[in-house]
RODRENLUM-428288 format. One record per residue: z, x, y of N, C-alpha, C, O in turn; residue in one letter; residue number from 0; chain. Coordinates in steps of 0.05 Angstrom, whole numbers, plus 5000, padded with zeros to 4 digits. Layout:
! RODRENLUM-428288
{n.Z:Z | n.X:X | n.Y:Y | ca.Z:Z | ca.X:X | ca.Y:Y | c.Z:Z | c.X:X | c.Y:Y | o.Z:Z | o.X:X | o.Y:Y | code:A | pos:NUM | unit:A}
...
! end
This chain:
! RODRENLUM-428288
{n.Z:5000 | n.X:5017 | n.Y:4976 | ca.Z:5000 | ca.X:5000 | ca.Y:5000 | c.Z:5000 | c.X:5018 | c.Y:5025 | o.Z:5019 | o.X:5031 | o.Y:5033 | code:X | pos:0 | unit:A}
{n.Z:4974 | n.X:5015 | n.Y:5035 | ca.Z:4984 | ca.X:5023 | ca.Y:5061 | c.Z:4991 | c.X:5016 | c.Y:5090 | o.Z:4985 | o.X:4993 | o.Y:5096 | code:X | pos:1 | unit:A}
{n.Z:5005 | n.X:5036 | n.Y:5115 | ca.Z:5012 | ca.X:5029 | ca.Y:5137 | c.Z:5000 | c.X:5005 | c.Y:5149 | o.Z:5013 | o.X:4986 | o.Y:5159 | code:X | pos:2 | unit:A}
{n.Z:4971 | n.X:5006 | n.Y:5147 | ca.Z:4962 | ca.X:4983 | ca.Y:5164 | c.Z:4964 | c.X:4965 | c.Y:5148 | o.Z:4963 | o.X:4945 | o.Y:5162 | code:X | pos:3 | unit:A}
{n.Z:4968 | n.X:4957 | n.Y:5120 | ca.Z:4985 | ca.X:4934 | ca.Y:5107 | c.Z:4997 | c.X:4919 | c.Y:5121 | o.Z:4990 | o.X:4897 | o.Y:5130 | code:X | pos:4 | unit:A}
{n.Z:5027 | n.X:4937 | n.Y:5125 | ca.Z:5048 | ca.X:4942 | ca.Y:5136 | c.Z:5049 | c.X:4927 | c.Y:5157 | o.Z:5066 | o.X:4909 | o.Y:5159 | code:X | pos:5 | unit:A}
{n.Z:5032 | n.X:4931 | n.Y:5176 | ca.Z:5029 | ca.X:4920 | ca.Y:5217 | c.Z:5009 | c.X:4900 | c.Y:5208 | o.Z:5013 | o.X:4880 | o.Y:5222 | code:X | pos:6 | unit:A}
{n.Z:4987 | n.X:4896 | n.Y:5192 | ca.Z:4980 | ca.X:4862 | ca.Y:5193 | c.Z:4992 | c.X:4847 | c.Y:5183 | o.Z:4983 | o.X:4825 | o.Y:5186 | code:X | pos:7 | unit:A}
{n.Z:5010 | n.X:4848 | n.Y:5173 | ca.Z:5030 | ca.X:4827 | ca.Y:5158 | c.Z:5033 | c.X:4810 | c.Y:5178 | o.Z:5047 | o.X:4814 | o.Y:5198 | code:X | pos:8 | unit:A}
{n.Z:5017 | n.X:4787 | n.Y:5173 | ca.Z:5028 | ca.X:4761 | ca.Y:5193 | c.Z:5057 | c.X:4755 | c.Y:5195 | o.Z:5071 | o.X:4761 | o.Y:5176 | code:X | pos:9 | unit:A}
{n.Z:5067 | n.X:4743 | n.Y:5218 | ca.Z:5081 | ca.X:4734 | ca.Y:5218 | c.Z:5086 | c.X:4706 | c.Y:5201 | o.Z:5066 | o.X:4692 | o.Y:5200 | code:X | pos:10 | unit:A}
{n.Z:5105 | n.X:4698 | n.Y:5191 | ca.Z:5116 | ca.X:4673 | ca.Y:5178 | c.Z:5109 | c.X:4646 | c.Y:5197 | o.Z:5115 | o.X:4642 | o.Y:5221 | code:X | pos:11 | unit:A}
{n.Z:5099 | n.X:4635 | n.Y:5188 | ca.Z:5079 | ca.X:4616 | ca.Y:5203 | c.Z:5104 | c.X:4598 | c.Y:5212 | o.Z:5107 | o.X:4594 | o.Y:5236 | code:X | pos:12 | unit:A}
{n.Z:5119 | n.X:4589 | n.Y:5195 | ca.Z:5147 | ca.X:4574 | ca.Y:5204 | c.Z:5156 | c.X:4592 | c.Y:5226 | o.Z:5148 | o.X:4587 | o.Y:5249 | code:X | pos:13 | unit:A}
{n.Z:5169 | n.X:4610 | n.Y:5223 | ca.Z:5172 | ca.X:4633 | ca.Y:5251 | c.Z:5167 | c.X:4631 | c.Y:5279 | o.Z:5180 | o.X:4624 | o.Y:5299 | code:X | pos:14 | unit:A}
{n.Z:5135 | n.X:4640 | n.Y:5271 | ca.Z:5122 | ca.X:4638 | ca.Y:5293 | c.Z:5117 | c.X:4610 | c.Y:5309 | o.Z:5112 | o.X:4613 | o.Y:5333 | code:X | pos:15 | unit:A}
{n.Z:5117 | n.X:4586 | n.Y:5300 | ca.Z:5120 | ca.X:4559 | ca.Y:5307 | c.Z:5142 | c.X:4560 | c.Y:5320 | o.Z:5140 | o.X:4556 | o.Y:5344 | code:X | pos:16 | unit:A}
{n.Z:5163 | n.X:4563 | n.Y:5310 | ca.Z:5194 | ca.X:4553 | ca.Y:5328 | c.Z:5192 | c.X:4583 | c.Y:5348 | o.Z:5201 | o.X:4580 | o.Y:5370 | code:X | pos:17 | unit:A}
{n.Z:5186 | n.X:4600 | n.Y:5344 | ca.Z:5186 | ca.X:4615 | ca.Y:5371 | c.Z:5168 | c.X:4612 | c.Y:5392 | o.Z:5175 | o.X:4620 | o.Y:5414 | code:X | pos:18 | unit:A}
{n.Z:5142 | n.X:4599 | n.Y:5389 | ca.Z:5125 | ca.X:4585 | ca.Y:5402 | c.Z:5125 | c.X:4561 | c.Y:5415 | o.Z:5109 | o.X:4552 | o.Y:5432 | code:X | pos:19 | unit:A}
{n.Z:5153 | n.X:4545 | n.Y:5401 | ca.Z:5165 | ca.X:4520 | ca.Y:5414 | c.Z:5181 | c.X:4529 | c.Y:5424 | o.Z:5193 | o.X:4511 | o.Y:5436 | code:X | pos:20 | unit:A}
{n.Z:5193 | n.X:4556 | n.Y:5429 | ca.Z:5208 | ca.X:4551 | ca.Y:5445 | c.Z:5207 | c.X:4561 | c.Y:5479 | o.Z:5218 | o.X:4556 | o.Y:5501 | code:X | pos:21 | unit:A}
{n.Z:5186 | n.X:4580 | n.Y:5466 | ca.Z:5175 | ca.X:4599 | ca.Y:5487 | c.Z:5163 | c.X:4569 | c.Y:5511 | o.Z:5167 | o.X:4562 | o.Y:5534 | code:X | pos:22 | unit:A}
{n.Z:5147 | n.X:4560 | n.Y:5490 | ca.Z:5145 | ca.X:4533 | ca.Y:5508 | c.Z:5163 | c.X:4508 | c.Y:5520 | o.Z:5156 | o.X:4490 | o.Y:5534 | code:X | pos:23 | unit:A}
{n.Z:5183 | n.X:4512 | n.Y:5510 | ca.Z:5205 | ca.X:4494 | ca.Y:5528 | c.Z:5209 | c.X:4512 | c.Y:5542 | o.Z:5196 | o.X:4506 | o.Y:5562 | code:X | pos:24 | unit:A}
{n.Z:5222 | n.X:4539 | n.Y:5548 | ca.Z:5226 | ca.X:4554 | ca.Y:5561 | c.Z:5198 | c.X:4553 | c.Y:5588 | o.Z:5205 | o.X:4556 | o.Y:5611 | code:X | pos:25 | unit:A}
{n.Z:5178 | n.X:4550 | n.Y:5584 | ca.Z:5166 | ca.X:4550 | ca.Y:5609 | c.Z:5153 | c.X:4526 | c.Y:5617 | o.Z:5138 | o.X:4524 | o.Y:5636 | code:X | pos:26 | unit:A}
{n.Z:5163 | n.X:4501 | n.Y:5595 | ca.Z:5164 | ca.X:4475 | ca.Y:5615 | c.Z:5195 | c.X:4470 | c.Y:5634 | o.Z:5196 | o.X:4454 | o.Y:5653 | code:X | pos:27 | unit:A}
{n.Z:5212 | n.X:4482 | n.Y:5627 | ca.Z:5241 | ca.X:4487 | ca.Y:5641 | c.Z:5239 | c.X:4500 | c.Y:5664 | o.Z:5254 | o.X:4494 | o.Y:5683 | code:X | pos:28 | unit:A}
{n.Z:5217 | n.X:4525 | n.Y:5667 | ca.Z:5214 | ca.X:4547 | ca.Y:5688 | c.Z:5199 | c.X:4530 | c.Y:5704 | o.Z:5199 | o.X:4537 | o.Y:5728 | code:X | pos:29 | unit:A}
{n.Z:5187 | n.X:4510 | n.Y:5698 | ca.Z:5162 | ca.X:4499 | ca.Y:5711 | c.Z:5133 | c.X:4502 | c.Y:5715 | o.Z:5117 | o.X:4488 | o.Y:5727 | code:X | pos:30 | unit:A}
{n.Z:5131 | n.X:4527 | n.Y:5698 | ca.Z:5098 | ca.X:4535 | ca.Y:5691 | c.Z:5085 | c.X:4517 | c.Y:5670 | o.Z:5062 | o.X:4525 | o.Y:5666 | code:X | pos:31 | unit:A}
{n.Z:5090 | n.X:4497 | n.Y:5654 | ca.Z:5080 | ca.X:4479 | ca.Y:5642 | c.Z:5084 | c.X:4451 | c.Y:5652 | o.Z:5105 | o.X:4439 | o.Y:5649 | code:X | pos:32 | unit:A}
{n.Z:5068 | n.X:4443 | n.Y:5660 | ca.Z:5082 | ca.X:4408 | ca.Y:5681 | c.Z:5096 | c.X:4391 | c.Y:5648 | o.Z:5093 | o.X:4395 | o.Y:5624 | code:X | pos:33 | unit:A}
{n.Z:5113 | n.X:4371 | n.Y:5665 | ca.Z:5131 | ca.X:4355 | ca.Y:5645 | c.Z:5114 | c.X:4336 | c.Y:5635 | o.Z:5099 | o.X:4326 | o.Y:5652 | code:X | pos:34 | unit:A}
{n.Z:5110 | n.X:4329 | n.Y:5614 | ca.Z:5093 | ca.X:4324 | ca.Y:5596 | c.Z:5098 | c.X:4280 | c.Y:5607 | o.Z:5079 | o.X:4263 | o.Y:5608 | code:X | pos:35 | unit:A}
{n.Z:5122 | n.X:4276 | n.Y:5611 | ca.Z:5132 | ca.X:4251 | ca.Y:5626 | c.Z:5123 | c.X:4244 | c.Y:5652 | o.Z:5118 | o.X:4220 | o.Y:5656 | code:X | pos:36 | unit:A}
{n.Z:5121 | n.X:4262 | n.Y:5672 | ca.Z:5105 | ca.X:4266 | ca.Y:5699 | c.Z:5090 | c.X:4275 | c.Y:5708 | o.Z:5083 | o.X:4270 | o.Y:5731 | code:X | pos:37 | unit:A}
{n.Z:5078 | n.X:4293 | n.Y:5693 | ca.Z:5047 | ca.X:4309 | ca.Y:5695 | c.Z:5054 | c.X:4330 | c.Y:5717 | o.Z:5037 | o.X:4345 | o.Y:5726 | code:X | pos:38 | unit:A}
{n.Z:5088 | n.X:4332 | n.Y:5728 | ca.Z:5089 | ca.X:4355 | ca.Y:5745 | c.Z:5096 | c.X:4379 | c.Y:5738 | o.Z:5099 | o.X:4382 | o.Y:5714 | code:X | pos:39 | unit:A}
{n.Z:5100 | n.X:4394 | n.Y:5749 | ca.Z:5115 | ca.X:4422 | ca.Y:5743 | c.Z:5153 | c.X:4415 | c.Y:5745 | o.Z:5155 | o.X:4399 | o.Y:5763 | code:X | pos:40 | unit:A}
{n.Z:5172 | n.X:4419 | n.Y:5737 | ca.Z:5194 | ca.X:4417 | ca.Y:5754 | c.Z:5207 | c.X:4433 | c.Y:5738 | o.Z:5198 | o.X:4437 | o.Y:5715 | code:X | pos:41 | unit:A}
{n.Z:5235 | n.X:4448 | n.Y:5748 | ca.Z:5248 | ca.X:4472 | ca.Y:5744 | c.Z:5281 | c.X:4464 | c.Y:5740 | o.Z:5297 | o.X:4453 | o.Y:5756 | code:X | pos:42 | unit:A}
{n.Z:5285 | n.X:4473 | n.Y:5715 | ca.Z:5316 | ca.X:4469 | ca.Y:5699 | c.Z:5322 | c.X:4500 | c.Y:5697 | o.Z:5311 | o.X:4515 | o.Y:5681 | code:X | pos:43 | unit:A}
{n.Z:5336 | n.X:4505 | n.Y:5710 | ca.Z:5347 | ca.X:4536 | ca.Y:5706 | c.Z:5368 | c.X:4532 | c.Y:5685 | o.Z:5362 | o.X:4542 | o.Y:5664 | code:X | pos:44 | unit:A}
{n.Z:5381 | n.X:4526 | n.Y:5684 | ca.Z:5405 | ca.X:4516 | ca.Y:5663 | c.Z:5385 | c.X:4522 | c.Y:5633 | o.Z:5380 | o.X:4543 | o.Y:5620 | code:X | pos:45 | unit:A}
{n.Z:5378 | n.X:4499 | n.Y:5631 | ca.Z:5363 | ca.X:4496 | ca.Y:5604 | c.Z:5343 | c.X:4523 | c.Y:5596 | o.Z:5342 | o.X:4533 | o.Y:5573 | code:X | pos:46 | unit:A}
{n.Z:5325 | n.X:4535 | n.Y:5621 | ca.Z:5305 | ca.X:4555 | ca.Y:5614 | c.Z:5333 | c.X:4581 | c.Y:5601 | o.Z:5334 | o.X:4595 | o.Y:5581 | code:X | pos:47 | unit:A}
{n.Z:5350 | n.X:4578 | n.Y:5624 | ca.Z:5364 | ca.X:4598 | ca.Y:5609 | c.Z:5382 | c.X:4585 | c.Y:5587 | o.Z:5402 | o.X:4578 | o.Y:5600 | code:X | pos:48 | unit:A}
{n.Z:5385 | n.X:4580 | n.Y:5567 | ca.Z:5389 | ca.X:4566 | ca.Y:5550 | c.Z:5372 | c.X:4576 | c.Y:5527 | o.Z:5380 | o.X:4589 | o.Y:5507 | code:X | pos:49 | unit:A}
{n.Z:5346 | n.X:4568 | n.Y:5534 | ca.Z:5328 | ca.X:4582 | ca.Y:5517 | c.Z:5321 | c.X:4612 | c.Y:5508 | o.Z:5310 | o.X:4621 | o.Y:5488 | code:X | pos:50 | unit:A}
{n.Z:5330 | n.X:4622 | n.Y:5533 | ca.Z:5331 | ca.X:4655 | ca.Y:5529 | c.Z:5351 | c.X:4660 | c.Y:5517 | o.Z:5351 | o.X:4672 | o.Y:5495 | code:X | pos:51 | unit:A}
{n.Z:5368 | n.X:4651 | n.Y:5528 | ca.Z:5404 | ca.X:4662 | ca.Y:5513 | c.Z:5402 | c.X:4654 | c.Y:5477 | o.Z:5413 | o.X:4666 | o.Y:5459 | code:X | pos:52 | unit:A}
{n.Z:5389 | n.X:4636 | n.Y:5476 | ca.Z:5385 | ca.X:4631 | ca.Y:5442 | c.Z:5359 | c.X:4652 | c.Y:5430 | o.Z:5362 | o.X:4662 | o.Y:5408 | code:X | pos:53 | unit:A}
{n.Z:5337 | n.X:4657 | n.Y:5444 | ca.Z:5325 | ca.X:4670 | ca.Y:5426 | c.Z:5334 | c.X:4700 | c.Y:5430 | o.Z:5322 | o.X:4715 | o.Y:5414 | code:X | pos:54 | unit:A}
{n.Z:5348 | n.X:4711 | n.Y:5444 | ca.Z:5362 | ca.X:4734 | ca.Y:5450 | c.Z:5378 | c.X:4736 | c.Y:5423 | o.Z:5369 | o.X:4752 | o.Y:5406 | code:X | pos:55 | unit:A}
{n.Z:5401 | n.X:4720 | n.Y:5418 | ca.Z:5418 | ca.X:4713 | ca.Y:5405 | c.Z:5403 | c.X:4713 | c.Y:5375 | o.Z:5414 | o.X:4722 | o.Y:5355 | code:X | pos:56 | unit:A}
{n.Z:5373 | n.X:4699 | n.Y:5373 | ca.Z:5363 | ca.X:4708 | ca.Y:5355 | c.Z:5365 | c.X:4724 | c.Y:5345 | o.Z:5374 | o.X:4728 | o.Y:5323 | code:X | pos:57 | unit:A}
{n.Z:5348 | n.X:4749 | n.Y:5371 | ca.Z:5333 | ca.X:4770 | ca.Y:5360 | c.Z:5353 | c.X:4786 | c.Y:5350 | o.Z:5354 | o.X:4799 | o.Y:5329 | code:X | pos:58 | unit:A}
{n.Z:5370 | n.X:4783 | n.Y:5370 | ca.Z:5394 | ca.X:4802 | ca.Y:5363 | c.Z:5404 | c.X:4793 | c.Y:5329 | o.Z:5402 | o.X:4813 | o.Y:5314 | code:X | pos:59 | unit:A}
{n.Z:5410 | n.X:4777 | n.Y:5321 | ca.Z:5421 | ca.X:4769 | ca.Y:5293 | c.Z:5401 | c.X:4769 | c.Y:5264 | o.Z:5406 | o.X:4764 | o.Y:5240 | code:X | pos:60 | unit:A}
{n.Z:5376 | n.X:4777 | n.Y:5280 | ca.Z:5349 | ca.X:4780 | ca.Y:5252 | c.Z:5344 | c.X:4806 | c.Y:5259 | o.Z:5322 | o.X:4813 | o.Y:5252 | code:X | pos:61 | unit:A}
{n.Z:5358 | n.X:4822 | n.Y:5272 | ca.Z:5352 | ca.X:4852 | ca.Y:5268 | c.Z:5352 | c.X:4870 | c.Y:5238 | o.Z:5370 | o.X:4873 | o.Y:5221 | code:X | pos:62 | unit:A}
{n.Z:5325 | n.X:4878 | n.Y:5239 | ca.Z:5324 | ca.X:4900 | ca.Y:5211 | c.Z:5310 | c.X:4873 | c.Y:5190 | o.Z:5299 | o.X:4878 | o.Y:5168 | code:X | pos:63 | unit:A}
{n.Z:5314 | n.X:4849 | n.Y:5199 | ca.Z:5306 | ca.X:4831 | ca.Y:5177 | c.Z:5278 | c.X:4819 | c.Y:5185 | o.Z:5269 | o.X:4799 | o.Y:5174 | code:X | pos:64 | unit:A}
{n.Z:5268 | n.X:4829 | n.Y:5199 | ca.Z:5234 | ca.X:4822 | ca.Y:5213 | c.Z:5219 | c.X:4830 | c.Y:5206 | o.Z:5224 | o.X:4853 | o.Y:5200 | code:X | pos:65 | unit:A}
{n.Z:5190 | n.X:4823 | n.Y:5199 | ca.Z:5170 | ca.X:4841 | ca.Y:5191 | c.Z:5155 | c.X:4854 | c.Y:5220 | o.Z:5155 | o.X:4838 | o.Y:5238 | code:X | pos:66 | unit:A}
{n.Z:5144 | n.X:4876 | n.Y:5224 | ca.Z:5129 | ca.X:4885 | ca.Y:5255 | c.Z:5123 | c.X:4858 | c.Y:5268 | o.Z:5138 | o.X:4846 | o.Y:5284 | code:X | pos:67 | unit:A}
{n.Z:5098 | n.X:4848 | n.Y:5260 | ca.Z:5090 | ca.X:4824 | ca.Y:5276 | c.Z:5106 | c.X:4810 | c.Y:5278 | o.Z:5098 | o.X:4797 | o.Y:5296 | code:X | pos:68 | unit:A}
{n.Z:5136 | n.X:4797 | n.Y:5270 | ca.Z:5149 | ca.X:4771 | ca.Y:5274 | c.Z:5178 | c.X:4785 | c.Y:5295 | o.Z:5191 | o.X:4768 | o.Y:5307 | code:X | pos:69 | unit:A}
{n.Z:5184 | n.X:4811 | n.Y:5297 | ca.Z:5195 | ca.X:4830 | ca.Y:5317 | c.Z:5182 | c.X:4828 | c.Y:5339 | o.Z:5191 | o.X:4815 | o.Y:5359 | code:X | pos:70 | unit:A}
{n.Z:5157 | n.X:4841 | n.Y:5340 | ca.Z:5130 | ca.X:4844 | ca.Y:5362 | c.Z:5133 | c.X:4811 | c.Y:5377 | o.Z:5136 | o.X:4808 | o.Y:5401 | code:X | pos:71 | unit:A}
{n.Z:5132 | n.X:4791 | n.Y:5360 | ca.Z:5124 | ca.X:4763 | ca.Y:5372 | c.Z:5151 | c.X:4751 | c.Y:5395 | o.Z:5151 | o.X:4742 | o.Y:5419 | code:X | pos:72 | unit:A}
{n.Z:5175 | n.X:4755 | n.Y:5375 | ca.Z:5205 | ca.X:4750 | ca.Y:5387 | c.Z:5215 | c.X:4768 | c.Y:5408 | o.Z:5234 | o.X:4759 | o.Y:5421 | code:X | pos:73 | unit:A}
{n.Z:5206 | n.X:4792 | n.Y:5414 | ca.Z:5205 | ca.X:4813 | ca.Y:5430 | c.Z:5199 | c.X:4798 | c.Y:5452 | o.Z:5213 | o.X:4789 | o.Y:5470 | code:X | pos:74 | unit:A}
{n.Z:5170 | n.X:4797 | n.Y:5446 | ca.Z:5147 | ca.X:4790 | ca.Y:5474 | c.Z:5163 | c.X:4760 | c.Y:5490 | o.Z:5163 | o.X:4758 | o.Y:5514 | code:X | pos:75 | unit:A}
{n.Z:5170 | n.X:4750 | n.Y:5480 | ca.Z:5167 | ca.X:4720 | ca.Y:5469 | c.Z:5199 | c.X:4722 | c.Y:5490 | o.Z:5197 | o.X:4710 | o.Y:5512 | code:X | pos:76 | unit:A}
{n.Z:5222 | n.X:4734 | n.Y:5484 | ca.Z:5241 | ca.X:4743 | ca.Y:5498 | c.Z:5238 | c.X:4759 | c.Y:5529 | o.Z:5247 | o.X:4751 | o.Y:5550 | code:X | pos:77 | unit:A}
{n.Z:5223 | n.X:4781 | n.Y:5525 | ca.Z:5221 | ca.X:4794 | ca.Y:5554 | c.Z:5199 | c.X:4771 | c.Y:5572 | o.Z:5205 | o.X:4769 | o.Y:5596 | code:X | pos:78 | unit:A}
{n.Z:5183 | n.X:4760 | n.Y:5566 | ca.Z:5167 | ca.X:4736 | ca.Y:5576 | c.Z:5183 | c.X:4720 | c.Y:5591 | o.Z:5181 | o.X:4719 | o.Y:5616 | code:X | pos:79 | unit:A}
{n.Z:5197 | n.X:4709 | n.Y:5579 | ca.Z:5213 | ca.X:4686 | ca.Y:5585 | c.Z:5242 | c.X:4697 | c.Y:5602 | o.Z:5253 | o.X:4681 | o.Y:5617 | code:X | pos:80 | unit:A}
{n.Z:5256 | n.X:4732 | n.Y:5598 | ca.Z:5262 | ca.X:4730 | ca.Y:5613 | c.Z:5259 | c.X:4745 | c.Y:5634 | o.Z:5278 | o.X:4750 | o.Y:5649 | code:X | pos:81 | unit:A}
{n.Z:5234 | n.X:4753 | n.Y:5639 | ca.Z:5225 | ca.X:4757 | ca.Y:5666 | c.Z:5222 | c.X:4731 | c.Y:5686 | o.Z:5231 | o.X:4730 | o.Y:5709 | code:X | pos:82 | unit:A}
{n.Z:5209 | n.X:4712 | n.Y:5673 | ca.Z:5203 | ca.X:4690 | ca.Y:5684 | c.Z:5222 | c.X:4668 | c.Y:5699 | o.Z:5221 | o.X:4650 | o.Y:5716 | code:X | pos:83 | unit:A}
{n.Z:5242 | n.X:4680 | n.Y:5680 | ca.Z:5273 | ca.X:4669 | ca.Y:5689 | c.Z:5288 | c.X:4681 | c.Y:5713 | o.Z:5305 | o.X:4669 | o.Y:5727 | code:X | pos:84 | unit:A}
{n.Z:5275 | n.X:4711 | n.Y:5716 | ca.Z:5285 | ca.X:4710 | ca.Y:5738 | c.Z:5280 | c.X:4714 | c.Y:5758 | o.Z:5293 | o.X:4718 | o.Y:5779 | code:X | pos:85 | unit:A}
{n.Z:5247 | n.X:4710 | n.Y:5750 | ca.Z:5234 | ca.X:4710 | ca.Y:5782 | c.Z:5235 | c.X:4681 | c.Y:5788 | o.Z:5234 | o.X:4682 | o.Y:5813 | code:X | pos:86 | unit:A}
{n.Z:5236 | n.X:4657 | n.Y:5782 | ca.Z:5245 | ca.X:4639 | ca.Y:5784 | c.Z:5274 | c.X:4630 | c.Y:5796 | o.Z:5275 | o.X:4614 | o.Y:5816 | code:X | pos:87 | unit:A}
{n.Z:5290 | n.X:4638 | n.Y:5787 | ca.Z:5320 | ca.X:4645 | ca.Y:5791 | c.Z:5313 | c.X:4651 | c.Y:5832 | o.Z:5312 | o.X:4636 | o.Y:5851 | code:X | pos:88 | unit:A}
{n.Z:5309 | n.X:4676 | n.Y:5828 | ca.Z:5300 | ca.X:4694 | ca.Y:5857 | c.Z:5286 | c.X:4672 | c.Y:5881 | o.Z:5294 | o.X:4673 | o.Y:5904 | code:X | pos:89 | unit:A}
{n.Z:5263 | n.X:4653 | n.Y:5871 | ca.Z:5245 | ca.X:4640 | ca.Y:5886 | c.Z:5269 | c.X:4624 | c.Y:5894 | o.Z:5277 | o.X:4620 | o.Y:5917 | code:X | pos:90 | unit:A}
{n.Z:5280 | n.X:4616 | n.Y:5869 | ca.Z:5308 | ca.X:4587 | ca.Y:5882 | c.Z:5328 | c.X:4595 | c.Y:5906 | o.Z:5335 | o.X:4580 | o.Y:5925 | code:X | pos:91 | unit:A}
{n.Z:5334 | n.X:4618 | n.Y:5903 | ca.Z:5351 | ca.X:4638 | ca.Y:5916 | c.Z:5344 | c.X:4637 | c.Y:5946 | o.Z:5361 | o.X:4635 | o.Y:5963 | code:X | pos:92 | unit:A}
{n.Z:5322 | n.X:4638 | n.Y:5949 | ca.Z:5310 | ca.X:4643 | ca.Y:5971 | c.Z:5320 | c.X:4620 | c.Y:5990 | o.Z:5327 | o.X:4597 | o.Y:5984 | code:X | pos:93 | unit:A}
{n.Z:5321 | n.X:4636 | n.Y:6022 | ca.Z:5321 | ca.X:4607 | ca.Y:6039 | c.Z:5295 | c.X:4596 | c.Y:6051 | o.Z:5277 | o.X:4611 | o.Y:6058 | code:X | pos:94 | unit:A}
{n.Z:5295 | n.X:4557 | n.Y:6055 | ca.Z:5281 | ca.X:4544 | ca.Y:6054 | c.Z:5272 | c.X:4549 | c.Y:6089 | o.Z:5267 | o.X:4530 | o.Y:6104 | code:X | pos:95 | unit:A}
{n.Z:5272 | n.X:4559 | n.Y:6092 | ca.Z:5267 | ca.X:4565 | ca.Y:6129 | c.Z:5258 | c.X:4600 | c.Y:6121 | o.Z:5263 | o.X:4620 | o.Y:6107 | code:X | pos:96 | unit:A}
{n.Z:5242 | n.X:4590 | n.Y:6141 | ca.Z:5215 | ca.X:4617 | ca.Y:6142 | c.Z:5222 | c.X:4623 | c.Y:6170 | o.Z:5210 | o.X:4641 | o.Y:6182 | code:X | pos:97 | unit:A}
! end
């Protein structure tokens, strides 16, 4: 078997689904996906971070038990979401007078 075996190994299709649902609540919460009820954008900081703090909590607790791609996906999938959290976070921060 070799290396490149190894690094195509798909990720677990169950896996990759619930980290893809969540990545996507996470950025219907940020407001980059409009609410599926209002067709708008609108912004839950509470909840987006919610979602990070759990797949963090993931990643952290499936350490060493991942295959490359399903690490690689939860990785991305984490720094994504929380960058996004806190440039978000920052925009709120801001004052409403220019």
């Amino acid at each position: 078997m070799s290396n490149s075996n190894i690094e195509a190994d798909p990720p677990d299709p169950r896996f990759a689904a619930f980290v893809y649902f969540q990545a996507q609540n996470g950025g219907l919460f940020l407001g980059k996906i409009p609410n599926p009820a209002t067709g708008e954008p609108s912004v839950n900081l509470r909840a987006a971070g919610s979602v990070v703090d759990s797949l963090e909590m993931l990643l952290e607790k499936t350490k060493g038990n991942l295959n490359p791609s399903e690490d690689k996906l939860l990785n991305l999938a984490v720094e994504n979401l929380r960058r996004l959290h806190d440039e978000v976070a920052a925009d709120q921060e801001e004052p409403a007078d220019s």
